[in-house]
mmJSON file of the N, C-alpha and C atoms, coordinates in Angstrom:
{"data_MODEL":{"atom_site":{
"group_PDB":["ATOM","ATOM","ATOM","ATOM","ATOM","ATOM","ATOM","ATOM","ATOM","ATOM","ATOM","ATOM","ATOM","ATOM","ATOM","ATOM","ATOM","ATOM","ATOM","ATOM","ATOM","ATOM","ATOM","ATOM","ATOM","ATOM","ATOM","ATOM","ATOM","ATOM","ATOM","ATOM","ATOM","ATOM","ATOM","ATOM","ATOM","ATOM","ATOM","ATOM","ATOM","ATOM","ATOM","ATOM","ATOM","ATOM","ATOM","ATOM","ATOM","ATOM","ATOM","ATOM","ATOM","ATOM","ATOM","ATOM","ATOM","ATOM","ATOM","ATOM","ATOM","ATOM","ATOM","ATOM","ATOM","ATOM","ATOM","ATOM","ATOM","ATOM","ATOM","ATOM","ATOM","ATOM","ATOM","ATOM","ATOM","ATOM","ATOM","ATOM","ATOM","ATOM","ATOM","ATOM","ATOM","ATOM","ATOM","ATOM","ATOM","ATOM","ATOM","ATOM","ATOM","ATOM","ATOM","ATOM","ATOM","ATOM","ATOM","ATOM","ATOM","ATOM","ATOM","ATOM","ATOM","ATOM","ATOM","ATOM","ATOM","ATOM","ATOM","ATOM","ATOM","ATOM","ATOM","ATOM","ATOM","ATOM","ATOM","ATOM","ATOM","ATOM","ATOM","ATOM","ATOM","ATOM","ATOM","ATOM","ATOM","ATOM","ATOM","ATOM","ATOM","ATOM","ATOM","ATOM","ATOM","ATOM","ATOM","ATOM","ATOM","ATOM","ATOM","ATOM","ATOM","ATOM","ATOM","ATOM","ATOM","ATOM","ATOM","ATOM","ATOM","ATOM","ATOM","ATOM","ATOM","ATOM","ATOM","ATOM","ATOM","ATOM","ATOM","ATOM","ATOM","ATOM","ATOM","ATOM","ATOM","ATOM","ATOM","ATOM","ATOM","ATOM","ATOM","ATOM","ATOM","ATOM","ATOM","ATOM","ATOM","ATOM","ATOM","ATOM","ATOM","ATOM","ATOM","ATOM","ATOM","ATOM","ATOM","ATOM","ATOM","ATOM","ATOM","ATOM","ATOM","ATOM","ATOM","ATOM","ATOM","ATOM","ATOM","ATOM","ATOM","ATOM","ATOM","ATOM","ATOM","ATOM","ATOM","ATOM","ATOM","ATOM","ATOM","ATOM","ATOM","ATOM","ATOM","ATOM","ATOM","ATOM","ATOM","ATOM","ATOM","ATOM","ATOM","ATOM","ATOM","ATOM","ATOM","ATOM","ATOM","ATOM","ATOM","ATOM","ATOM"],
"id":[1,2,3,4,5,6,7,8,9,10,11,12,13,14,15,16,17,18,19,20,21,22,23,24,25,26,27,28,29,30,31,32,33,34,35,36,37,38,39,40,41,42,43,44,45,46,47,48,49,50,51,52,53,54,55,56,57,58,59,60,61,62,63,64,65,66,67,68,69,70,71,72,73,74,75,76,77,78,79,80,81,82,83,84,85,86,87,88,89,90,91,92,93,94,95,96,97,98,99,100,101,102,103,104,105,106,107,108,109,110,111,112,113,114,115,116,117,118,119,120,121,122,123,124,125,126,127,128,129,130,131,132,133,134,135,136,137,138,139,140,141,142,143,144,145,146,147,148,149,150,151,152,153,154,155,156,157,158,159,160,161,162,163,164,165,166,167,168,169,170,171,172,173,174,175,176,177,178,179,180,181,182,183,184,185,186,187,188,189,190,191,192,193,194,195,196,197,198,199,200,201,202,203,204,205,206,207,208,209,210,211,212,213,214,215,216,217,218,219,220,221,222,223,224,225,226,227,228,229,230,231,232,233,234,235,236,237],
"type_symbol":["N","C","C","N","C","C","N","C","C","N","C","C","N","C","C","N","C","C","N","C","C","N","C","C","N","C","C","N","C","C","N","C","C","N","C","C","N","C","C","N","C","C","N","C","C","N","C","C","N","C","C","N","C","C","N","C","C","N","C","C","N","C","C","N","C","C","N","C","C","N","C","C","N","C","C","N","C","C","N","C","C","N","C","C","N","C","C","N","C","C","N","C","C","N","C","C","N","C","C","N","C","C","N","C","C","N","C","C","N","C","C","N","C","C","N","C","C","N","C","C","N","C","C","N","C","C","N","C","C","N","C","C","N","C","C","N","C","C","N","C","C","N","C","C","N","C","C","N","C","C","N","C","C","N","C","C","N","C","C","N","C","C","N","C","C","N","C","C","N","C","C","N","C","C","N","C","C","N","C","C","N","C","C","N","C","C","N","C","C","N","C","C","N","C","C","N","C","C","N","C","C","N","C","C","N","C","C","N","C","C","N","C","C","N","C","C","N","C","C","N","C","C","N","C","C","N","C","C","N","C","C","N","C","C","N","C","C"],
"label_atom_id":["N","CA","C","N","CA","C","N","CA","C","N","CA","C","N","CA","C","N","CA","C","N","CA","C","N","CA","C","N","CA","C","N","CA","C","N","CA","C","N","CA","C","N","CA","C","N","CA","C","N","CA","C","N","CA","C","N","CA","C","N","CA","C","N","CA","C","N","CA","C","N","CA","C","N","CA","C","N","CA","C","N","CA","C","N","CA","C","N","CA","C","N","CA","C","N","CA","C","N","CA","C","N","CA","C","N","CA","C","N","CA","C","N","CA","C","N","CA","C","N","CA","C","N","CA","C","N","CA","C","N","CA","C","N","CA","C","N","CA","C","N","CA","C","N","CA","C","N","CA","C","N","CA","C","N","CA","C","N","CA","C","N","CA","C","N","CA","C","N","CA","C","N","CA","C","N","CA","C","N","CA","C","N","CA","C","N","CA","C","N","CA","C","N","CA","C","N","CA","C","N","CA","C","N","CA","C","N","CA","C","N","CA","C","N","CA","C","N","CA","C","N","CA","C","N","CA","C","N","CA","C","N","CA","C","N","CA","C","N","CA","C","N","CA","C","N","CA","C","N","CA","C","N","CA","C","N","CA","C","N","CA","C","N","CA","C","N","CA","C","N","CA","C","N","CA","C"],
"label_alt_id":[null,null,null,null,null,null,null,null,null,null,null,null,null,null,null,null,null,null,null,null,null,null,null,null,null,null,null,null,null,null,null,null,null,null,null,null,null,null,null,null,null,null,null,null,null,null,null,null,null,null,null,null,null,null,null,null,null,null,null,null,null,null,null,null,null,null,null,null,null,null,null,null,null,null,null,null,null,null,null,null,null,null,null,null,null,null,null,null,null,null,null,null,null,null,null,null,null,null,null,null,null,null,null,null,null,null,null,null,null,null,null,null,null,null,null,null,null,null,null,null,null,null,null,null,null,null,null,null,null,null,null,null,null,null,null,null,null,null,null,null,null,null,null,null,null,null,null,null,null,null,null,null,null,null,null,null,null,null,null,null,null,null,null,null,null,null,null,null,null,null,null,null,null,null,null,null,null,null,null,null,null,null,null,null,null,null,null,null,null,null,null,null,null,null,null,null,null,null,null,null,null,null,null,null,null,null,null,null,null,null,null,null,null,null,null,null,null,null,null,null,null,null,null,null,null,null,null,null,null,null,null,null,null,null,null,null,null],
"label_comp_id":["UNK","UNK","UNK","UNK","UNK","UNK","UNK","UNK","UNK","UNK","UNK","UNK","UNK","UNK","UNK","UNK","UNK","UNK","UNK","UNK","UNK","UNK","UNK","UNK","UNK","UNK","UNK","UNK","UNK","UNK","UNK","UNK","UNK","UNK","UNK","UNK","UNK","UNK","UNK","UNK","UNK","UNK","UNK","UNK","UNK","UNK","UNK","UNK","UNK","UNK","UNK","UNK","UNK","UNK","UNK","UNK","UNK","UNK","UNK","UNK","UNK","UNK","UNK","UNK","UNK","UNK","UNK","UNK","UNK","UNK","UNK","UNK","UNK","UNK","UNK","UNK","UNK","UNK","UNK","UNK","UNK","UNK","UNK","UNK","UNK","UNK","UNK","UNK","UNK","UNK","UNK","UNK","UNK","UNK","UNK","UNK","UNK","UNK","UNK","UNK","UNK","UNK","UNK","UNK","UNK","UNK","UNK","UNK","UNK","UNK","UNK","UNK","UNK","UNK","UNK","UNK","UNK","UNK","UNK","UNK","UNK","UNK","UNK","UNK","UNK","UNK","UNK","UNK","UNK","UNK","UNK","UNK","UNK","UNK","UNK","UNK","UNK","UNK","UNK","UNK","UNK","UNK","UNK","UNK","UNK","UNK","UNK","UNK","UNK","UNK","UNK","UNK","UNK","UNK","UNK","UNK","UNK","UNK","UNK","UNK","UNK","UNK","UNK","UNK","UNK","UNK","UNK","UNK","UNK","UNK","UNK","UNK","UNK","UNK","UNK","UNK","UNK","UNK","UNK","UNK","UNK","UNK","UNK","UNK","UNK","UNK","UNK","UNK","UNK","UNK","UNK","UNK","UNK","UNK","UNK","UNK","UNK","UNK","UNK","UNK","UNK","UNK","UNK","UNK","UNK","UNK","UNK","UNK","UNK","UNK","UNK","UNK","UNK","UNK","UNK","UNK","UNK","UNK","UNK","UNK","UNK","UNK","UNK","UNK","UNK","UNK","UNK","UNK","UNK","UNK","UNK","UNK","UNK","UNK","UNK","UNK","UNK"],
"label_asym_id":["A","A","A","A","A","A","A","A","A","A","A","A","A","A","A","A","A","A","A","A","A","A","A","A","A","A","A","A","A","A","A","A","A","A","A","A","A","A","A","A","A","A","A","A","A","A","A","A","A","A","A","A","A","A","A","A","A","A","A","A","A","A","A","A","A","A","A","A","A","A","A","A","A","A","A","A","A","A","A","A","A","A","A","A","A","A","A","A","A","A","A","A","A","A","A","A","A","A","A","A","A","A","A","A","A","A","A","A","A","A","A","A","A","A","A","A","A","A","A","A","A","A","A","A","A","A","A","A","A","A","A","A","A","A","A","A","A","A","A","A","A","A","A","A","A","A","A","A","A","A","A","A","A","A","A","A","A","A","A","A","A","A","A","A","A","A","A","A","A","A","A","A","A","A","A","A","A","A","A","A","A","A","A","A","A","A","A","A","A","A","A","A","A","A","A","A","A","A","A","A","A","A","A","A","A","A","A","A","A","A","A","A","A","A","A","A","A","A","A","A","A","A","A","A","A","A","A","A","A","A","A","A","A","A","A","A","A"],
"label_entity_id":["1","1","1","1","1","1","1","1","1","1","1","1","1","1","1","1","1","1","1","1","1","1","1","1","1","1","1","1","1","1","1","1","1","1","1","1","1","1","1","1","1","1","1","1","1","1","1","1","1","1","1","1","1","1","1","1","1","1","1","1","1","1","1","1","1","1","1","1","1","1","1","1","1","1","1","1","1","1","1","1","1","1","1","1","1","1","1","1","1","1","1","1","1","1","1","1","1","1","1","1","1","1","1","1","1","1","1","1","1","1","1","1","1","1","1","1","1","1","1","1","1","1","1","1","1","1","1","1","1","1","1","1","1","1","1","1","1","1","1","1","1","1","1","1","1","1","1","1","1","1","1","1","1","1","1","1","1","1","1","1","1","1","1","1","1","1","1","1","1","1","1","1","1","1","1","1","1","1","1","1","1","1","1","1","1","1","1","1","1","1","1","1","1","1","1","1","1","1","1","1","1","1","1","1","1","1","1","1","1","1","1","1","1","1","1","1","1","1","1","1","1","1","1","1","1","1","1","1","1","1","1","1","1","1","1","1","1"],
"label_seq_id":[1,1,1,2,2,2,3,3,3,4,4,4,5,5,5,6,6,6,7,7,7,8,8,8,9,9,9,10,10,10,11,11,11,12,12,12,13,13,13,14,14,14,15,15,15,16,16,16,17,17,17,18,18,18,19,19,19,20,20,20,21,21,21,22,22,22,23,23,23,24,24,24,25,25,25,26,26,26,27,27,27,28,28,28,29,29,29,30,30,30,31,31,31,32,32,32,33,33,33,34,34,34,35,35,35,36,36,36,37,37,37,38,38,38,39,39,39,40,40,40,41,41,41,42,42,42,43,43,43,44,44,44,45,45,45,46,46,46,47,47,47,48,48,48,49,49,49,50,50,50,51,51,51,52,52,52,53,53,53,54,54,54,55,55,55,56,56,56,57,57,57,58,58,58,59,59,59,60,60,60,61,61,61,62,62,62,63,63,63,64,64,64,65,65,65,66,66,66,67,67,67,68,68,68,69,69,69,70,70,70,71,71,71,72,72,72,73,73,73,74,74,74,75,75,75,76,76,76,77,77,77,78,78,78,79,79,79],
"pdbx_PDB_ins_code":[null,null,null,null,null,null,null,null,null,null,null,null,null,null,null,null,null,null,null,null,null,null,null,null,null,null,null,null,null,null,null,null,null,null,null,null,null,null,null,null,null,null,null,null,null,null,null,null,null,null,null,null,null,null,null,null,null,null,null,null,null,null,null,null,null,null,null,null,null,null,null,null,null,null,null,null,null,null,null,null,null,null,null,null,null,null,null,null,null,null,null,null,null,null,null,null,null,null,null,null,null,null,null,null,null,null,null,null,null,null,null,null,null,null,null,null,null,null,null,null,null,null,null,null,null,null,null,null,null,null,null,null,null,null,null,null,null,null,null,null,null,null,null,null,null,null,null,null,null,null,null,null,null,null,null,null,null,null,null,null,null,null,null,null,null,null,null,null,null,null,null,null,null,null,null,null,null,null,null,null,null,null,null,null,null,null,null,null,null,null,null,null,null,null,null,null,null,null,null,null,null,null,null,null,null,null,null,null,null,null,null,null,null,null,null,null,null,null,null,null,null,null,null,null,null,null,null,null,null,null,null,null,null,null,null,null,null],
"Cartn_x":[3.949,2.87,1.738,0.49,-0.883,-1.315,-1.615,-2.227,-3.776,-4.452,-5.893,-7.139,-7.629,-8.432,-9.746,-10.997,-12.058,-12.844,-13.903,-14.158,-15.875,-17.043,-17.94,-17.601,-17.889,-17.425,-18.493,-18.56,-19.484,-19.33,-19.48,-18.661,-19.206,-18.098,-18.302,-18.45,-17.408,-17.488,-16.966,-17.701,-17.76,-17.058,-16.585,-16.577,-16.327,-16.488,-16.918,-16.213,-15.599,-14.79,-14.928,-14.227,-14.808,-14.968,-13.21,-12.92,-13.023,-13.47,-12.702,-14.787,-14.49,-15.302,-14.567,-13.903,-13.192,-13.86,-12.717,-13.711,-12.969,-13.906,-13.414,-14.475,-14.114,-15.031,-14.527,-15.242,-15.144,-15.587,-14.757,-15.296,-14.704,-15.419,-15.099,-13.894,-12.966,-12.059,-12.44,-12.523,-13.054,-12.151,-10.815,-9.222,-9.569,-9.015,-9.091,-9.907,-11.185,-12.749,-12.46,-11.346,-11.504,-12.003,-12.367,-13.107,-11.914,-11.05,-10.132,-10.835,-10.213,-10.968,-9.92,-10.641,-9.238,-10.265,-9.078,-9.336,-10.035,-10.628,-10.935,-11.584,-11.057,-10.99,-11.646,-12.785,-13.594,-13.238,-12.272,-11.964,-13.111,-13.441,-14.501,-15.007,-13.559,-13.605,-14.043,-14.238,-14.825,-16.206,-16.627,-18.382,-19.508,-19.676,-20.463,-22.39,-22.977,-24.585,-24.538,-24.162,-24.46,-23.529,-22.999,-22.155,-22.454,-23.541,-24.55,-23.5,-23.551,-22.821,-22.941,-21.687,-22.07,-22.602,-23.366,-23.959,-22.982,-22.895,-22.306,-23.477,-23.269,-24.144,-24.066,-23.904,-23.985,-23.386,-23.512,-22.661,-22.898,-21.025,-20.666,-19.613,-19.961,-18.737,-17.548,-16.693,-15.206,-14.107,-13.738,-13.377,-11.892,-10.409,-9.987,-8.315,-7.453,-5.898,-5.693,-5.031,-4.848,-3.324,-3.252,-1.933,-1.722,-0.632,-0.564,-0.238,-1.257,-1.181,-0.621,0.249,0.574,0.192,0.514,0.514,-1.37,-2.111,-3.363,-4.019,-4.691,-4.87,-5.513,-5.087,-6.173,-6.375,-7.963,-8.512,-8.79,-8.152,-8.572,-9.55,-10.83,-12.066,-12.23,-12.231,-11.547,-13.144,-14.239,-15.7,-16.506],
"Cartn_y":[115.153,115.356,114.372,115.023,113.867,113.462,112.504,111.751,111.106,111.844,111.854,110.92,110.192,109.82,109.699,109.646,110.155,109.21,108.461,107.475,106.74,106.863,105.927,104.379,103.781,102.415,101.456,100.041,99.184,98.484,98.54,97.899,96.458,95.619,94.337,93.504,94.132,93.895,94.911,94.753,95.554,94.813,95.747,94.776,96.253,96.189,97.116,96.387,97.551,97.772,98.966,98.891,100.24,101.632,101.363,102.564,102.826,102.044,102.158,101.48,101.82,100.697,100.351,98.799,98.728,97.898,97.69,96.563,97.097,96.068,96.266,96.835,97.455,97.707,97.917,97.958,97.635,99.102,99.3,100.164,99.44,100.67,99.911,100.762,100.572,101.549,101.481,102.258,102.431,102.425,102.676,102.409,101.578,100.199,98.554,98.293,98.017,97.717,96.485,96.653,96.209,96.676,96.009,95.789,95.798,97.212,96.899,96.595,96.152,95.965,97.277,97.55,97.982,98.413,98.503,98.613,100.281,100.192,101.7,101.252,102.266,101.852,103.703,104.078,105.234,104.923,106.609,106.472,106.858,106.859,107.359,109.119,109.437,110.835,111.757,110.769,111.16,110.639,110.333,109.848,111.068,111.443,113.234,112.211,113.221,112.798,112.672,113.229,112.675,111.735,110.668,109.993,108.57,107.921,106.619,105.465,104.561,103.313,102.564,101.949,101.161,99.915,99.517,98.16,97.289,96.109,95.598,95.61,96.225,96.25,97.541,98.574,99.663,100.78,101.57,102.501,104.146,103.848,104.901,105.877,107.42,108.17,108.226,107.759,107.507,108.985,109.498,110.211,110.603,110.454,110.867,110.406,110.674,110.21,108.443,108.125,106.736,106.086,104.661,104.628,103.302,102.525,101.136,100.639,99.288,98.611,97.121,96.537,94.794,94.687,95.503,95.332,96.061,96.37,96.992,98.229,98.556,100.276,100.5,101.516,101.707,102.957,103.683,104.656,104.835,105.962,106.804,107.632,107.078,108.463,109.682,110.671,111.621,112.25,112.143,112.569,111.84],
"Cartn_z":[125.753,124.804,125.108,125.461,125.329,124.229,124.071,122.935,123.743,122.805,122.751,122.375,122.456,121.193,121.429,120.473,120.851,119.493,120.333,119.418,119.979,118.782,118.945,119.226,120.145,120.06,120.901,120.462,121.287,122.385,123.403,124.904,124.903,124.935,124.961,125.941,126.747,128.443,128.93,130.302,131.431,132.55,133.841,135.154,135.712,137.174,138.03,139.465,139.764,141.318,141.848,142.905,144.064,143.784,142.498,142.351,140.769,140.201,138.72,137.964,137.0,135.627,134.522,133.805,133.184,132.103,130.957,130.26,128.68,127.454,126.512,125.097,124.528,123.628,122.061,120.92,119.505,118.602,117.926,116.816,115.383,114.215,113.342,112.771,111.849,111.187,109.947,108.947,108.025,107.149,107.006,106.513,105.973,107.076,106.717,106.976,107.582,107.605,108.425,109.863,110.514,112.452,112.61,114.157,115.347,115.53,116.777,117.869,118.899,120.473,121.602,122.305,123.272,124.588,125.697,126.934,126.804,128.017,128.262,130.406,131.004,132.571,132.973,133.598,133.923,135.356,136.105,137.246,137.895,139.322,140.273,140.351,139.928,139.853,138.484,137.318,136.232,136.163,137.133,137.062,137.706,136.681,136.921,136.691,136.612,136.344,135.175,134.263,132.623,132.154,133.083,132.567,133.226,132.278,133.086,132.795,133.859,133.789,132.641,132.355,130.97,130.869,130.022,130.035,129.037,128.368,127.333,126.326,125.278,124.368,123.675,124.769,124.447,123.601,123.035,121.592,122.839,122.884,123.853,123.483,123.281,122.838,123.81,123.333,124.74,124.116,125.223,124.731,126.386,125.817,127.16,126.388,127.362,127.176,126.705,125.677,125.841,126.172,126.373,126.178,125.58,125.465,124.731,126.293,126.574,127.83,127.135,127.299,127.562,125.622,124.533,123.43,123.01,124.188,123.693,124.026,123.41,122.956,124.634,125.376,126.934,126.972,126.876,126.66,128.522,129.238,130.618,130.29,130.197,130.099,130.865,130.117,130.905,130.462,129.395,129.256,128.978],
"occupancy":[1.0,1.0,1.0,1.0,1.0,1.0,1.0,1.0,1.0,1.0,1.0,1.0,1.0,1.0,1.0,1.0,1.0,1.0,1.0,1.0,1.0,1.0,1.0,1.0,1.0,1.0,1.0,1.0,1.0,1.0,1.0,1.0,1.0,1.0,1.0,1.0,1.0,1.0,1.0,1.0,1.0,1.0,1.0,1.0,1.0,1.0,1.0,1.0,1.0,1.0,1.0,1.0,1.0,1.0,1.0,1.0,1.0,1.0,1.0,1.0,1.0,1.0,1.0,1.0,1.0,1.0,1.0,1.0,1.0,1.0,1.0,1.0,1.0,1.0,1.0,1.0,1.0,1.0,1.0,1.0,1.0,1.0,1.0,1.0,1.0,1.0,1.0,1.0,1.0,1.0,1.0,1.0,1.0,1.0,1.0,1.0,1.0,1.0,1.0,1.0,1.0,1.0,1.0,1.0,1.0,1.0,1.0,1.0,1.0,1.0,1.0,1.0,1.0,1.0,1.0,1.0,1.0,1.0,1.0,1.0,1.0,1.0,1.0,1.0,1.0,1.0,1.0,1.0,1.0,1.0,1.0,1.0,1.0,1.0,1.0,1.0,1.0,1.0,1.0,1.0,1.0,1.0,1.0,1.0,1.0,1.0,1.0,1.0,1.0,1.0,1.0,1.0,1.0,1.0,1.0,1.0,1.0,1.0,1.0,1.0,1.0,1.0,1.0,1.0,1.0,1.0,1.0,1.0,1.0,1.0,1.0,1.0,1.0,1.0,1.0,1.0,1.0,1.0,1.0,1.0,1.0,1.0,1.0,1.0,1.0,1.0,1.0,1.0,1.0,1.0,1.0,1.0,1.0,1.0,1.0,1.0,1.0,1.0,1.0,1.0,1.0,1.0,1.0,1.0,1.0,1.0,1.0,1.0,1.0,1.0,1.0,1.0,1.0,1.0,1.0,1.0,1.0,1.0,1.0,1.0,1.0,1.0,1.0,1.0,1.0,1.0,1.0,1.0,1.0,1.0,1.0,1.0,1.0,1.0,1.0,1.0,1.0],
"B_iso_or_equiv":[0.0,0.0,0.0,0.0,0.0,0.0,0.0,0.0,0.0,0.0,0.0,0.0,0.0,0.0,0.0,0.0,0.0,0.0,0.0,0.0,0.0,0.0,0.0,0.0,0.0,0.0,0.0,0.0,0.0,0.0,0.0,0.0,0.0,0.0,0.0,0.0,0.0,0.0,0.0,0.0,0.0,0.0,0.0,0.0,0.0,0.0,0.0,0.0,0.0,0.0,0.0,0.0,0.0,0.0,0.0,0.0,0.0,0.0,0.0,0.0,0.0,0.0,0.0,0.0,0.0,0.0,0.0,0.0,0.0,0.0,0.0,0.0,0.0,0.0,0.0,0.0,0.0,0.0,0.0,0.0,0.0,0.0,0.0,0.0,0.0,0.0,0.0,0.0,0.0,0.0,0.0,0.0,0.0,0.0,0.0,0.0,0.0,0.0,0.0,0.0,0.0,0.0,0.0,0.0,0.0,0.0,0.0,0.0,0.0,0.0,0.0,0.0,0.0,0.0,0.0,0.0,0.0,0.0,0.0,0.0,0.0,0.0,0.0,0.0,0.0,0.0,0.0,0.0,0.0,0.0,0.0,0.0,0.0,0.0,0.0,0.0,0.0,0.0,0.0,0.0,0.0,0.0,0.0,0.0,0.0,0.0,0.0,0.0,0.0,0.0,0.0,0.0,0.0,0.0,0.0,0.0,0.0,0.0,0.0,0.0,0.0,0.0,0.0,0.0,0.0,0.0,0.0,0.0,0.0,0.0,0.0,0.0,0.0,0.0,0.0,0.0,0.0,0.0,0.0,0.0,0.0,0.0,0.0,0.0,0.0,0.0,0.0,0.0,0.0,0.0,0.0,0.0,0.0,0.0,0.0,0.0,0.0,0.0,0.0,0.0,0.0,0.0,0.0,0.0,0.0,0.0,0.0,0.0,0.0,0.0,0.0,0.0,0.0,0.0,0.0,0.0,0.0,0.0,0.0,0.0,0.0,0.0,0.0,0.0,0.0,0.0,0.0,0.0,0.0,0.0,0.0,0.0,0.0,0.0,0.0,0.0,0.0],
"pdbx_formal_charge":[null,null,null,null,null,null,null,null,null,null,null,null,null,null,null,null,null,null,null,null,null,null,null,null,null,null,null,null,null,null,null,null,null,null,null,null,null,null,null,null,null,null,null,null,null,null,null,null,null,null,null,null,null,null,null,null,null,null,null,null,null,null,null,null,null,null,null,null,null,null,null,null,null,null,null,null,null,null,null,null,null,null,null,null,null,null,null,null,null,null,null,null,null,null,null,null,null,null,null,null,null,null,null,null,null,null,null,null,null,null,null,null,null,null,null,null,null,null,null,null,null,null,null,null,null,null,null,null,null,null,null,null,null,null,null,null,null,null,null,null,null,null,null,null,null,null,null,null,null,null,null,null,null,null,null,null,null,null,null,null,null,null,null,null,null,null,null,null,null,null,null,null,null,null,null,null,null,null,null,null,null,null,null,null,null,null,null,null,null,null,null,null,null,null,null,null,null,null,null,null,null,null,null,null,null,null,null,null,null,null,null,null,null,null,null,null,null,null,null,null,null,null,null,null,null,null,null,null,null,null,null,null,null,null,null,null,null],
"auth_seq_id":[1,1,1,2,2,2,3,3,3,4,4,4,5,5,5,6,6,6,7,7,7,8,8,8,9,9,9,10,10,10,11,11,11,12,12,12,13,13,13,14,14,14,15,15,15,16,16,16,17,17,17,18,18,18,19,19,19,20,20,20,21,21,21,22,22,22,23,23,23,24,24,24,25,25,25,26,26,26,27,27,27,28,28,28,29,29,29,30,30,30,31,31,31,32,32,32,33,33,33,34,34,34,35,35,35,36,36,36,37,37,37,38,38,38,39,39,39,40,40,40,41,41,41,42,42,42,43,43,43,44,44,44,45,45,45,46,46,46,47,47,47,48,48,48,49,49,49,50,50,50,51,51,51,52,52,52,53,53,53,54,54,54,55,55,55,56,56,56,57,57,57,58,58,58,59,59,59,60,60,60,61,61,61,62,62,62,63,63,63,64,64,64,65,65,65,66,66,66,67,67,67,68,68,68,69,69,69,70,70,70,71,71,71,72,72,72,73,73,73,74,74,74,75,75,75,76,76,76,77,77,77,78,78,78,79,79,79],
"auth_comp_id":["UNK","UNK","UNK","UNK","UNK","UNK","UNK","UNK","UNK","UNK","UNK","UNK","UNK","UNK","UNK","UNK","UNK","UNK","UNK","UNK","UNK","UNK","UNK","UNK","UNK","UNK","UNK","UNK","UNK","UNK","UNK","UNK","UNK","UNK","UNK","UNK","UNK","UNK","UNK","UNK","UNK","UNK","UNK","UNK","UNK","UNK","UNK","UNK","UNK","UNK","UNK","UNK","UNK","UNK","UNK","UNK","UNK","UNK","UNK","UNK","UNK","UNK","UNK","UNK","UNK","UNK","UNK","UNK","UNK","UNK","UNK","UNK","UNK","UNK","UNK","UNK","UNK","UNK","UNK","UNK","UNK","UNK","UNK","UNK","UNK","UNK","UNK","UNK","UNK","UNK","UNK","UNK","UNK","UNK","UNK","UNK","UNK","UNK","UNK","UNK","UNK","UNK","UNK","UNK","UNK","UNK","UNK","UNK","UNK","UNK","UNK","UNK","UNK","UNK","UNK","UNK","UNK","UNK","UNK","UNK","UNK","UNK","UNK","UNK","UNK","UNK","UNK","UNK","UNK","UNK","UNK","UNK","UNK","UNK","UNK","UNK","UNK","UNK","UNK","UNK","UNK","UNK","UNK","UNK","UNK","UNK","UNK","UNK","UNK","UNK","UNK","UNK","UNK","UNK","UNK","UNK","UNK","UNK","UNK","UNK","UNK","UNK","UNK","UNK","UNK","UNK","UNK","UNK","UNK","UNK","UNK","UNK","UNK","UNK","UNK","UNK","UNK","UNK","UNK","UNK","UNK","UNK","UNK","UNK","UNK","UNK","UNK","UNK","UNK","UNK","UNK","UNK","UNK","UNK","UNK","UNK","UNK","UNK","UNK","UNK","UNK","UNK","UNK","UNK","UNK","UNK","UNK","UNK","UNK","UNK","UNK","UNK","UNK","UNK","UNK","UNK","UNK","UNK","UNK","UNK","UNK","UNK","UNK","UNK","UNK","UNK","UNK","UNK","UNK","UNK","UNK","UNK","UNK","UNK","UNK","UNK","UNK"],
"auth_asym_id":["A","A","A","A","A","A","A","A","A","A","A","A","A","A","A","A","A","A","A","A","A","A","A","A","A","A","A","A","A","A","A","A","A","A","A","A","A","A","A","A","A","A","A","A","A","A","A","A","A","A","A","A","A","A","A","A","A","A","A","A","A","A","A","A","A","A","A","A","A","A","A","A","A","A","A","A","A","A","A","A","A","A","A","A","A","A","A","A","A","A","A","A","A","A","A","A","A","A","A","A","A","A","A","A","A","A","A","A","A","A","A","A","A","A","A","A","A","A","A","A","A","A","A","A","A","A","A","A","A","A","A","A","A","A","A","A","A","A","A","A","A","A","A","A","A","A","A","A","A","A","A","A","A","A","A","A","A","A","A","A","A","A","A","A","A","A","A","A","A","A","A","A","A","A","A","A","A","A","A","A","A","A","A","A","A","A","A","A","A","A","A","A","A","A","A","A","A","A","A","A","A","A","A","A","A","A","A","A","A","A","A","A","A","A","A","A","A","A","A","A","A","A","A","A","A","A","A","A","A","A","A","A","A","A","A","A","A"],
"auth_atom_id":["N","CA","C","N","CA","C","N","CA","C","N","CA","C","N","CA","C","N","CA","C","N","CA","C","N","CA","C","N","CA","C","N","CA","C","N","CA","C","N","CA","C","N","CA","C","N","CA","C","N","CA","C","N","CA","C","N","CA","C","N","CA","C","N","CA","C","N","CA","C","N","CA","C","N","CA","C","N","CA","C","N","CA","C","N","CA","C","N","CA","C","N","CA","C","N","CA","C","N","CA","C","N","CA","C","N","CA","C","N","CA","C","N","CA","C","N","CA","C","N","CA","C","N","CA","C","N","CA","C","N","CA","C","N","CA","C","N","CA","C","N","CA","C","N","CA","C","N","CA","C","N","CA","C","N","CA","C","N","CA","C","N","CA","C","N","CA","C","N","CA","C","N","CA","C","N","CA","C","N","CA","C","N","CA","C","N","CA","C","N","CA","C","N","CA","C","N","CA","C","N","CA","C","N","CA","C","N","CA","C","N","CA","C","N","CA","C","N","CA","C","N","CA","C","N","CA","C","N","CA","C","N","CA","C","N","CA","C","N","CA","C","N","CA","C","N","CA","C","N","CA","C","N","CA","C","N","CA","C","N","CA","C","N","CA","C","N","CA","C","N","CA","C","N","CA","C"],
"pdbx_PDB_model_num":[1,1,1,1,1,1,1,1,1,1,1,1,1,1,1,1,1,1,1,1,1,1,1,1,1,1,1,1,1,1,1,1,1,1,1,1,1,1,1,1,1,1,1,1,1,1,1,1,1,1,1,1,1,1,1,1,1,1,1,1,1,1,1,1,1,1,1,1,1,1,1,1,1,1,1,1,1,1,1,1,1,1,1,1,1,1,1,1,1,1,1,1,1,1,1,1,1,1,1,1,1,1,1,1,1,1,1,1,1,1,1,1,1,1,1,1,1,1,1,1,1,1,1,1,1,1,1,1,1,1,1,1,1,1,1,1,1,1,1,1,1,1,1,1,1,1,1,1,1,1,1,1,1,1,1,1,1,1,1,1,1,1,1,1,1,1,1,1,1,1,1,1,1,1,1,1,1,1,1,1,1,1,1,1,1,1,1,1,1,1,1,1,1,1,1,1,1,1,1,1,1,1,1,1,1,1,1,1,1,1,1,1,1,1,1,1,1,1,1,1,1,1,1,1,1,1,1,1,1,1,1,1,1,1,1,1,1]
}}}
């Protein structure tokens, strides 16, 4: 079974390699009105023209498969 998730969020950091763009970013939850952080890593092969590199700062719809990495949330952008 995939588990999905699809989320406005603010990228806090970035870092960039050959193959990958990784890094961490913030949304808010509205539940508990707290600020999770979690990974999210954009492979080479999901980088189309409407899909501009991320800056830190930026409010980016993430949207793709996740999984729990080393106790934290890791979003594979899959759009």
């Amino acid at each position: 079974m995939t588990t999905t998730l699809s989320v406005i969020a603010l990228v806090t950091r970035v870092k960039e390699s050959s193959q990958t763009v990784f890094g961490d970013a913030t949304y808010r939850d509205k539940v508990s009105d707290e600020y999770p952080i979690f990974g999210f890593k954009q492979f080479l092969k999901s980088r189309h023209e409407y899909n501009e590199v991320f800056k830190e700062g930026d409010l980016v719809s993430f949207g793709g498969r996740f999984t729990v990495d080393d106790k934290k949330l890791m979003v594979s952008i899959s759009y």
